[in-house]
C-alpha positions in Angstrom: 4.8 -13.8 -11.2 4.4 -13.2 -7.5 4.8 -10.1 -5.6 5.1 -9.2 -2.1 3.6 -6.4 -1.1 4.9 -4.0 2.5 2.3 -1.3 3.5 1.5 0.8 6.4 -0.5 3.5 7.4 -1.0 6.1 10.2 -2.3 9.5 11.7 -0.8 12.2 13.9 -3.1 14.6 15.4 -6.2 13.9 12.8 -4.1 13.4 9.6 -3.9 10.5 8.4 -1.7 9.2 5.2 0.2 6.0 4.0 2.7 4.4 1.6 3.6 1.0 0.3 6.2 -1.2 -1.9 5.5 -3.9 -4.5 8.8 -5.9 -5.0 9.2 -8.7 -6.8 10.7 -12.1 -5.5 14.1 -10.7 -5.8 13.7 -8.3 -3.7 13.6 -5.1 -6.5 11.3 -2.6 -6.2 8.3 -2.4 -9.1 5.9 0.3 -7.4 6.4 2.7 -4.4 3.2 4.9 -3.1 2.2 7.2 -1.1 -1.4 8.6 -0.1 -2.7 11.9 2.0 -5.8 10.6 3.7 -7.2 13.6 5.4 -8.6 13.2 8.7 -9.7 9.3 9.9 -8.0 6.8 12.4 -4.9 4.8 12.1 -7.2 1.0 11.5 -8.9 2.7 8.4 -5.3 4.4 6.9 -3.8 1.1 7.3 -6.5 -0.4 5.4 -6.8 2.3 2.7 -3.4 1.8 1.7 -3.5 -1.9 1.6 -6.6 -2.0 -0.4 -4.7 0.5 -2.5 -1.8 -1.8 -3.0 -4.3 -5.0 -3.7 -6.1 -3.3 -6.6 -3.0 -2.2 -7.8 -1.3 -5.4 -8.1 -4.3 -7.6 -10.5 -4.8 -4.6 -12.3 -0.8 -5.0 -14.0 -0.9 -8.8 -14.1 0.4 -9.5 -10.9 -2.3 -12.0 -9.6 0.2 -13.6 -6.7 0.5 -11.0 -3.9 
């Protein structure tokens, strides 16, 4: 089965966090997250969480992303 995945992530004044969604090919919702990142820049949240989201997805069977 293939999955999309949506991330982002950011930082406002040092703090940096992040969140994505797995959905499947309709469009439903399998996996929402969210991550404190402490202090960093906005290119390495954003990267965080989508590494996040990657690991997350071959580790329940989902091998199309």
């Amino acid at each position: 089965m293939s999955v999309k995945l949506n991330s982002d992530g950011s930082c406002i004044q040092g703090r940096c966090g992040g969140g994505g969604l797995i959905r499947n090919s309709f469009g439903n919702v399998l996996f929402a997250y969210c991550i404190n990142l402490g202090p960093g820049t906005s290119n390495i949240a954003k990267m965080v969480v989508l590494l996040f989201g990657l690991k997350w997805c071959p580790n329940r069977g989902f091998s199309k992303v």
